[in-house]
C-alpha positions in Angstrom: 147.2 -80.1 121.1 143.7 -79.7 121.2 141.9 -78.3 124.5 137.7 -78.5 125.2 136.4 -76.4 126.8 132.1 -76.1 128.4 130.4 -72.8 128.9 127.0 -72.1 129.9 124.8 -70.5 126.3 123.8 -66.8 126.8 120.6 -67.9 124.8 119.8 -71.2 126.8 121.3 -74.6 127.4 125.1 -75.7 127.4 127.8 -76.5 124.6 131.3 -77.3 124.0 134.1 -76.1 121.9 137.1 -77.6 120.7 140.1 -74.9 120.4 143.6 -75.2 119.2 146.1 -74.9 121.7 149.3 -73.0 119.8 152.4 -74.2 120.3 154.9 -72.1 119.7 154.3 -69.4 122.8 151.3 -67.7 123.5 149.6 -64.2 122.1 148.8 -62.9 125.6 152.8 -62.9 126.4 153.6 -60.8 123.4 155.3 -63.2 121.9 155.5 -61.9 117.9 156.2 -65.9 116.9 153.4 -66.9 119.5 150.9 -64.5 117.8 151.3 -65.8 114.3 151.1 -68.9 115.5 147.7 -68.7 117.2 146.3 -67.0 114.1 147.9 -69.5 111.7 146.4 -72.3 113.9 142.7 -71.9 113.4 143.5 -71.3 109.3 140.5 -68.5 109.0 143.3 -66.2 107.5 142.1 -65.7 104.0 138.2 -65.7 104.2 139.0 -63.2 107.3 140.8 -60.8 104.8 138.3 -61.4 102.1 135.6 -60.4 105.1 137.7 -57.5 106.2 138.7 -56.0 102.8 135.1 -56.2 101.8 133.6 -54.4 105.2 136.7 -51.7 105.1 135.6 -51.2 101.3 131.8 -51.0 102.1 131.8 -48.9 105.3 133.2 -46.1 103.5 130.2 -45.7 101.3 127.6 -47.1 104.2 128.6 -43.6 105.9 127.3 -41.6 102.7 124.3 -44.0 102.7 123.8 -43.1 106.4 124.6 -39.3 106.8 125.1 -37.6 102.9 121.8 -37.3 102.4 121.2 -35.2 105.6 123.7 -32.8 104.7 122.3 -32.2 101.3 119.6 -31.6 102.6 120.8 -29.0 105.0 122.1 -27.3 102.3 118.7 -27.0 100.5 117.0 -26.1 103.4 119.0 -22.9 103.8 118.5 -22.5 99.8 114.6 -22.7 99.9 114.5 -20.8 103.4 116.8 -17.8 102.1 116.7 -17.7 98.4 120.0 -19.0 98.4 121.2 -20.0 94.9 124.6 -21.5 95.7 123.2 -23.3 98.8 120.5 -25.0 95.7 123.2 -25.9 93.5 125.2 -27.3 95.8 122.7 -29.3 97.3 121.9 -30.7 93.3 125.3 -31.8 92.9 125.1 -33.1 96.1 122.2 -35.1 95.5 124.2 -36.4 91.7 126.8 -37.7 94.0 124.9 -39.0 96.2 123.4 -41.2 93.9 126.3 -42.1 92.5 127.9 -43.7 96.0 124.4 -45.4 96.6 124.6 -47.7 93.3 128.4 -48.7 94.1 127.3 -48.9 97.9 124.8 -51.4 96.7 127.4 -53.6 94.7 129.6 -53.8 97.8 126.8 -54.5 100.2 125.9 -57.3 98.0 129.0 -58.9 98.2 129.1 -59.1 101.8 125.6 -60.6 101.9 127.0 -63.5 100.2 130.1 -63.9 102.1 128.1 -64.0 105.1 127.0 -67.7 103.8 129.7 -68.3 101.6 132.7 -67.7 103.9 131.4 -68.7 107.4 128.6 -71.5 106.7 129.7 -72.8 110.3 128.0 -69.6 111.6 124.7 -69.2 109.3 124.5 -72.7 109.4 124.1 -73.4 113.8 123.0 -69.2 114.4 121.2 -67.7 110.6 117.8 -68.2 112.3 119.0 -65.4 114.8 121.6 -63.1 113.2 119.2 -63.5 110.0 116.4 -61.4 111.3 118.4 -57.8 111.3 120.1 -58.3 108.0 116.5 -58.4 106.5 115.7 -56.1 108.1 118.0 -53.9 107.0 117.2 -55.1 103.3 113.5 -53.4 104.1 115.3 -50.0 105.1 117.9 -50.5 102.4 115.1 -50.6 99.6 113.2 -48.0 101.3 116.1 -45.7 101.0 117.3 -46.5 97.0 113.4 -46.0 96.2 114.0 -42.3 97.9 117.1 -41.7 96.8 115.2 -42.3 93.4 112.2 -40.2 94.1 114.6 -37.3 95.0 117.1 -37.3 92.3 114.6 -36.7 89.7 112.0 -34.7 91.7 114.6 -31.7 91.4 112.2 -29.1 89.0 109.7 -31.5 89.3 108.3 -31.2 92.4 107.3 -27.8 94.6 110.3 -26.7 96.9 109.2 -28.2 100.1 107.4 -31.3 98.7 111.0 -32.1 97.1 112.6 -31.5 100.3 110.6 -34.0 102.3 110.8 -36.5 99.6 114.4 -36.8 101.3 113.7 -37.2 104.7 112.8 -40.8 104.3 116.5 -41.3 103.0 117.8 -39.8 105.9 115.8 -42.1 108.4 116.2 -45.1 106.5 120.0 -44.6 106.4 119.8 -44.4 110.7 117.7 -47.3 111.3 119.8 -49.6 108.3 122.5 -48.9 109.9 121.3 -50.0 113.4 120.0 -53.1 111.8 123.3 -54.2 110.3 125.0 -53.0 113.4 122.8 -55.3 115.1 123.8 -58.3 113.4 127.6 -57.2 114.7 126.4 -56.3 118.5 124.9 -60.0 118.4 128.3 -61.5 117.4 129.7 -59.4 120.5 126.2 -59.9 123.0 124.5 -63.2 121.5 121.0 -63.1 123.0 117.6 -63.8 122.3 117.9 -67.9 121.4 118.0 -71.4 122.8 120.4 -73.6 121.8 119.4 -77.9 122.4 121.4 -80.4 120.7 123.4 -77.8 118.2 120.6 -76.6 116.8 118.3 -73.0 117.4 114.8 -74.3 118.6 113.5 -70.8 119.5 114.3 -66.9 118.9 113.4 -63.7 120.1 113.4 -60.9 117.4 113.5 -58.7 119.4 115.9 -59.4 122.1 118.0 -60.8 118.9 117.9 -56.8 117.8 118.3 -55.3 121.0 121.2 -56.9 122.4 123.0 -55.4 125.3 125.6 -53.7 122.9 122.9 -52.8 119.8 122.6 -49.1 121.2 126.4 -48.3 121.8 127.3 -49.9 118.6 124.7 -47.9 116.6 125.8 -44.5 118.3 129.2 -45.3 118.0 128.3 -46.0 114.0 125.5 -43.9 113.3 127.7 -40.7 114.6 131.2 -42.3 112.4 129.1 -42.1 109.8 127.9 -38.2 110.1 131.8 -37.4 110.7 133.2 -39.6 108.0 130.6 -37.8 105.5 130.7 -34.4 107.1 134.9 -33.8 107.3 135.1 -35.9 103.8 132.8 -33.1 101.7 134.5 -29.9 103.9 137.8 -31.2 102.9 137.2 -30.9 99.5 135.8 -27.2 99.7 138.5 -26.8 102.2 141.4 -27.2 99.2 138.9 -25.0 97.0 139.6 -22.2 100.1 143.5 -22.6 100.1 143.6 -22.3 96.4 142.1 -19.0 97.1 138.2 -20.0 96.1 136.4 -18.0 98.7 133.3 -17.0 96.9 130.0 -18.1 98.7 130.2 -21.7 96.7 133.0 -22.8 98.1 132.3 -21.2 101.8 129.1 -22.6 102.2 130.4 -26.2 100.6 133.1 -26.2 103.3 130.9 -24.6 106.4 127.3 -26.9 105.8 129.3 -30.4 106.2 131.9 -29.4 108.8 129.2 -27.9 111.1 127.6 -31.4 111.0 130.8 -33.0 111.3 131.8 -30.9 114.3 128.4 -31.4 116.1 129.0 -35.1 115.9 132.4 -34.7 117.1 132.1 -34.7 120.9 129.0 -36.0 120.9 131.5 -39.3 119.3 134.3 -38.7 122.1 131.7 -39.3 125.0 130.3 -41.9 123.3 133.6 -43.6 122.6 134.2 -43.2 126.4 131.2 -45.1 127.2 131.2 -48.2 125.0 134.8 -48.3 126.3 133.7 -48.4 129.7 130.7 -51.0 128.6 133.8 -53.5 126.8 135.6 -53.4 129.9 132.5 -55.0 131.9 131.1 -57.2 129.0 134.0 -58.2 126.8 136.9 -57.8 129.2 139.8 -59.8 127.3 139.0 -57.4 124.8 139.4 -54.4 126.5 142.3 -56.1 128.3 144.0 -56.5 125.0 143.2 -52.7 123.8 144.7 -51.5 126.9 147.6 -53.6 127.4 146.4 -55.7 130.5 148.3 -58.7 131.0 147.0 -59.1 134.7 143.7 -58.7 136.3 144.9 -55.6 138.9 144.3 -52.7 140.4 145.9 -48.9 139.6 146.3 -50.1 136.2 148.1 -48.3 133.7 146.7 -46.3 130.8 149.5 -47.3 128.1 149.8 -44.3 125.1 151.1 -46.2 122.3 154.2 -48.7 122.8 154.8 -52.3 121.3 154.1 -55.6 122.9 157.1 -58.0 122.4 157.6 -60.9 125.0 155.4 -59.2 128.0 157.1 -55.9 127.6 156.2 -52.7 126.3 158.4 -50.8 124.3 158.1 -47.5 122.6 155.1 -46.5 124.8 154.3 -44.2 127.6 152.0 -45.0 130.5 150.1 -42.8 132.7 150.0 -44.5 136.2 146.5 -45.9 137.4 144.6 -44.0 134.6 143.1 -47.1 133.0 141.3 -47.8 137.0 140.2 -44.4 137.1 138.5 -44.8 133.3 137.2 -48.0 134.1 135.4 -47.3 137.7 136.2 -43.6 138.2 138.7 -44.6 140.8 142.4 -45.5 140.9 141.1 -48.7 143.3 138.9 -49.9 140.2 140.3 -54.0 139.5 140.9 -53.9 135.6 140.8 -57.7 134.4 143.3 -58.6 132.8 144.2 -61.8 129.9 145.4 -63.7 132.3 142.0 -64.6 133.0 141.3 -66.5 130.1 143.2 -70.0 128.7 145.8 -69.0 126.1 143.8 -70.0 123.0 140.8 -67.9 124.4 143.1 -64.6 123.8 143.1 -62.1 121.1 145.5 -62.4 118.8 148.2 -59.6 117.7 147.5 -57.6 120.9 150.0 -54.5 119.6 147.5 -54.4 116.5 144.5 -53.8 118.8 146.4 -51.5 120.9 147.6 -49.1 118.6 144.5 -49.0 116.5 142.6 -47.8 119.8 145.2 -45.6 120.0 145.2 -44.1 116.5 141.1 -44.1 116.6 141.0 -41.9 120.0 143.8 -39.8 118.5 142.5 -38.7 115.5 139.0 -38.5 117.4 140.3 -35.6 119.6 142.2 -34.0 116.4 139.0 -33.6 114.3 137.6 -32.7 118.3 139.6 -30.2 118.2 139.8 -28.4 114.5 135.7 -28.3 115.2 136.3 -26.7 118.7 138.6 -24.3 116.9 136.4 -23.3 114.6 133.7 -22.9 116.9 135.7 -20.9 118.9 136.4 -18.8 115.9 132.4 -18.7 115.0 131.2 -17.3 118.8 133.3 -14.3 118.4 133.9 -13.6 114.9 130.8 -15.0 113.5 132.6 -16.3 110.3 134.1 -18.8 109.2 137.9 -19.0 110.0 140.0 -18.7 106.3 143.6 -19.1 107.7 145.7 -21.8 105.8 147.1 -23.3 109.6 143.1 -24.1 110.1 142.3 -25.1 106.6 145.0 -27.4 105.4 144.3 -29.6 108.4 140.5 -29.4 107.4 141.3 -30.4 104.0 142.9 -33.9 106.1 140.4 -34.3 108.3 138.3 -36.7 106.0 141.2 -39.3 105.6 141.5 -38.9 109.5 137.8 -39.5 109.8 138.6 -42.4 107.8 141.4 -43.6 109.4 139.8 -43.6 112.8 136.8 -45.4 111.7 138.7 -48.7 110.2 140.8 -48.4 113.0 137.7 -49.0 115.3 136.7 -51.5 113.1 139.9 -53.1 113.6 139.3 -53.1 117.7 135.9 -54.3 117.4 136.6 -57.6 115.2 140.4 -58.8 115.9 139.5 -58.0 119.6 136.8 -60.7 119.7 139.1 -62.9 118.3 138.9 -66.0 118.4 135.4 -65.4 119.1 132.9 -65.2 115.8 129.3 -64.6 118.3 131.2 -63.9 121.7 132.2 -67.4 124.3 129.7 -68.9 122.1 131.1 -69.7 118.7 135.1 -70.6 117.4 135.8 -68.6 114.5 137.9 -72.1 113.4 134.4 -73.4 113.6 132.4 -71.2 111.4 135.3 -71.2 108.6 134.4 -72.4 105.3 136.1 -75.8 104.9 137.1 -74.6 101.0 140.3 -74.5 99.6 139.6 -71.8 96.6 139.2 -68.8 99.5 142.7 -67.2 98.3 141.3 -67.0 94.6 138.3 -65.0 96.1 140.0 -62.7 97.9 142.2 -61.6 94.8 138.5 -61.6 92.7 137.2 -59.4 95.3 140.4 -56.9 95.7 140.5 -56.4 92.1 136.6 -55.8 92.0 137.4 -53.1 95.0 140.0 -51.7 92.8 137.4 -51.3 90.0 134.6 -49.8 92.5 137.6 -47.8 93.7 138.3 -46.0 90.9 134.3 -45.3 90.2 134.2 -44.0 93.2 136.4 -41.4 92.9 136.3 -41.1 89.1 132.1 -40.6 88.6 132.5 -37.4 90.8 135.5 -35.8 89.7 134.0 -36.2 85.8 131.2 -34.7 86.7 132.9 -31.8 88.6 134.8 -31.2 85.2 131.4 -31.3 83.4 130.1 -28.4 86.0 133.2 -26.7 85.6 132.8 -26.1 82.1 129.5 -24.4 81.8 127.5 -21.9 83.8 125.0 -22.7 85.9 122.0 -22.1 84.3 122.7 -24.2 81.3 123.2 -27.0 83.9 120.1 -27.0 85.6 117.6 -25.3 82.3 116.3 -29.1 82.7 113.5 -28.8 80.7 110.6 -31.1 82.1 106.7 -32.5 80.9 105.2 -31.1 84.8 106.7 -29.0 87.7 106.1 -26.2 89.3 106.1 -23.1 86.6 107.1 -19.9 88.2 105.1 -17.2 88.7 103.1 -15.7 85.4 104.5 -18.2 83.4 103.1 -21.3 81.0 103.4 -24.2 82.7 105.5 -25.7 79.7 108.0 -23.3 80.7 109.6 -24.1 84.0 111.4 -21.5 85.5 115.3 -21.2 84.8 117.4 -21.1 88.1 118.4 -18.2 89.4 122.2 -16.7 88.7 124.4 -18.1 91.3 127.4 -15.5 92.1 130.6 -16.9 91.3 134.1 -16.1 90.8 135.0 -15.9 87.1 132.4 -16.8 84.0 133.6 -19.9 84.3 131.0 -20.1 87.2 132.0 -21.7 90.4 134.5 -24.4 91.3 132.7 -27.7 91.2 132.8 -30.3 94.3 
C-alpha cells in the first residue's frame, strides 16, 4: 500500500513523496514484527550498513584528526616551557602516531566520499549542489591539515623549539573547522536550508545558509568536544594500565595526566551541551526526540523513561521518573512533549528501543567519564597530584572504550532517528537508495577492508612501542640531520643529542 504525502520545501517551493505504508503493524506501537517490517519495506538495509560500518570505522580516527594533535602539543609546550625531557619525548611519539592514524584516516574518509555518490545517487543527484559545498570544503581543511601534519613530523630537530611548535597549530585548527564542515553536511540532512527546489531540480543555493543551518553549531560542539574526549580518555587509558602495572615514573604520569586533563575539561562542557541539542531535537526534530524518549503521545507531565524495552506499546524492563521529560523539555512539568502519534505510521523511526537505549547508554557513559574527571579534580584541588589508587585507575584505563561507546551510540540517535528521513520531511531515504543489486558484495569488501585498517590501526603503534622499548632514548632521537638548530657552542653539523629522560630501568621508559 502506497501513501503520498505534500509538504511545503524548507528551501522554497513544494514536493511530494511517495512512502511505503508497512503492513504487518506499525514501528510507533512497538510492535518488534512491525519494526522489521517498516525497515524491510523501503529495502535501504545494505547500503545503510555499508554507510554505517564505514562512518563508525572512520569517526574513530576523525577524533585523532580533530583533537590528537592538540594534546601533543600540550605536551611539548610543557617540554619547551620547563625543560621537560619526558614531556618532549612523549610529545615525539605522539606526533609518530599521530601520523600514523592520519594516513589510515585518509583511506577511510575516502571511501565514504564515494559512497556518498555511489550508495545514495537519489540524494547527490536532486540535493549535491547544496550538501556538495561543505564536503569541499572540508577537502580544503583536510589538505591543509596532512600538509601540517607533514611539516611537523619532520620539523622535529629541524626546526627552533617554538617555530616547530607553531608549525602544529595549523593541524589543530584545521582539524576544528573540518570537522564543522563535514558536520555540516549532516546538520543539513537534519535542517535542509539554504535552496530552492522548482520542478525536482535545485535552481538556486545559499553557501552560506547551506553551512550554517539551524543545527550546524550544536552538531559541531557536540562533535568537536566527542572528539577531544574520545582522544583525550583513549591515550590516558593506555598510560593508565602503565600506572597499575606499577609504572609511575614521570613518563608514564605525565602520558596519563596531559590527555585526561583535556579529556576531563571537555567532559561537562559535553554534558551541557548534550542537554541543549536535546532540548533543540525536541523543538526541531520532534519524532525524533519522541522516539529517544519513548513518547508515544503528544502530552503533558511526560515521563523521563531510564532504560526499558518497547514491545507492543509497553515498556518493559525500564524505570520512569514521573514528568521529568516536561520539565527537560520546557523547565516545567506543564511543558506538552510531542509525541509519534503525530506523524502517519510510515513517517516514524524505526526500531524505537534501538534509539532509546543508545540515548541512554550515550548519557550514561557521559556522566561516568563526568564523573572519574570530577574525581580526579577533586583529588587535584587538595592534593595537588595526581590520584594513583587502582579503584580510580582501572576505570581510567576503560574510559576510552566508554568514550567510544558513547560516541557511536550518539551516532546511532542522530541517523536511525531521522529515519525514514535522508535530508529531514524533505527527502525518503527509499528514494535516494541506489537501485543496484551488488550492494551486499560491497559491504563484505568494505568490512574486510575495515578489518585490514583495523588491525593497522592498532598494530603500527604497538610495533613501534616495542621498537621504543628496546633502546634508550637517546639513540632514538640522535636523528642526525643536513640543518637545525645546533646547540649552544657547537658545529652546526652536529645537532645536539636530547637530553637524558629519567626512567625506570635502562631499558628506558615504557613506550605508549
Amino acid at each position: 500500500m502506497r501513501v503520498s504525502h505534500v509538504y511545503p520545501e524548507r528551501g522554497g517551493g513544494t514536493h511530494s513523496v511517495t512512502a511505503l505504508q508497512p503492513r504487518c503493524g506499525h514501528a510507533a506501537d512497538g510492535g518488534a514484527m512491525g519494526a522489521v517490517a517498516h525497515v524491510l519495506a523501503v529495502d535501504p538495509v545494505p547500503a545503510r550498513s555499508q554507510m554505517g560500518s564505514s562512518l563508525g570505522f572512520h569517526i574513530i580516527l576523525a577524533c585523532f584528526g580533530i583533537a590528537f594533535a592538540a594534546v601533543t602539543m600540550t605536551a611539548e609546550w610543557i617540554g619547551i616551557r620547563r625543560g621537560d625531557a619526558a614531556a618532549l619525548l612523549l610529545a615525539r611519539r605522539w606526533s609518530k602516531v599521530m601520523a600514523v592514524l592520519v594516513a589510515v584516516g585518509a583511506v577511510s574518509g575516502t571511501v565514504l566520499s564515494y559512497e556518498m555518490g555511489l550508495l545514495w545517487p537519489g540524494l547527490m543527484g536532486r540535493f549535491g549542489a547544496a550538501i556538495g559545498f561543505p564536503f569541499s570544503v572540508e577537502g580544503i581543511f583536510f589538505f591543509l591539515e596532512a600538509i601540517f601534519v607533514g611539516v611537523y613530523l619532520y620539523g622535529w630537530r629541524r626546526l627552533p623549539a617554538w617555530a616547530h611548535w607553531w608549525s602544529g597549530m595549523p593541524i589543530v585548527v584545521a582539524g576544528v573547522l573540518g570537522a564543522m564542515s563535514v558536520v555540516a553536511a549532516n546538520s543539513w540532512m537534519n535542517s535542509p536550508a539554504g535552496y530552492t527546489l522548482r520542478d525536482g531540480k535545485i535552481t538556486k543555493v545559499n553557501p552560506v545558509s547551506v553551512f550554517f543551518n539551524a543545527a550546524t553549531p550544536y552538531e559541531t560542539a557536540h562533535m568537536v568536544l566527542a572528539a577531544y574526549m574520545v582522544t583525550g580518555f583513549l591515550v590516558a587509558g593506555v598510560y593508565a594500565v602503565g600506572l597499575v602495572r606499577g609504572r609511575r615514573d614521570r613518563y608514564h604520569r605525565l602520558g596519563f595526566a596531559v590527555p585526561f586533563t583535556i579529556a576531563g575539561i571537555a567532559a561537562p562542557l559535553q554534558v551541557m551541551m548534550g542537554d541543549i541539542i536535546a532540548r533543540f531535537i525536541a523543538h526541531n526534530q520532534p519524532v525524533k526526540f519522541a522516539a529517544m524518549e519513548y513518547v508515544s503521545k503528544t502530552t503533558r507531565n511526560a515521563p523521563e523513561w531510564i532504560g526499558g524495552i518497547l514491545i507492543n506499546g509497553h515498556v518493559y524492563l525500564g524505570a520512569a521518573i514521573p514528568s521529568f521529560d516536561s520539565i527537560l523539555v520546557g523547565f516545567s512539568p506543564h511543558t506538552r512533549v510531542v509525541g509519534w502519534d503525530s506523524v502517519p505510521a510510515a513517517q516514524r523511526p524505526p526500531l524505537v528501543s534501538l534509539i532509546h537505549l543508545s540515548f541512554d547508554l550515550m548519557v550514561g557513559l557521559g556522566f561516568f567519564l563526568l564523573a572519574l574527571a570530577a574525581w580526579q579534580g577533586w583529588w587535584w584541588w587538595f592534593h595537588r597530584r595526581l590520584l594513583m589508587t587502582a579503584w580510580f585507575l582501572v576505570p581510567c584505563a576503560l574510559g576510552g572504550v566508554a568514550a567510544v561507546a558513547a560516541m557511536e551510540a550518539g551516532w546511532v540517535v542522530t541517523e536511525v532517528g531521522r529515519q525514514p528521513w535522508i535530508v529531514y520531511r524533505v527527502m525518503l531515504v527509499s528514494d535516494a537508495v541506489t537501485p543496484a543489486t551488488g550492494v551486499p558484495v560491497t559491504l563484505g569488501v568494505i568490512l574486510a577492508l575495515y578489518a585490514i585498517l583495523t588491525v593497522v590501526s592498532i598494530g603500527v603503534p604497538m610495533i613501534m612501542s616495542r621498537r621504543w622499548q628496546q633502546g634508550p632514548p637517546a639513540e632514538e632521537e640522535a636523528e642526525q640531520v643536513p640543518y637545525g638548530p645546533p646547540r649552544a657552542g657547537a658545529s652546526p653539523a652536529a645537532p645536539a643529542a636530547p637530553p637524558a629522560v629519567p626512567r625506570k630501568s635502562p631499558g628506558g621508559p615504557e613506550a605508549v
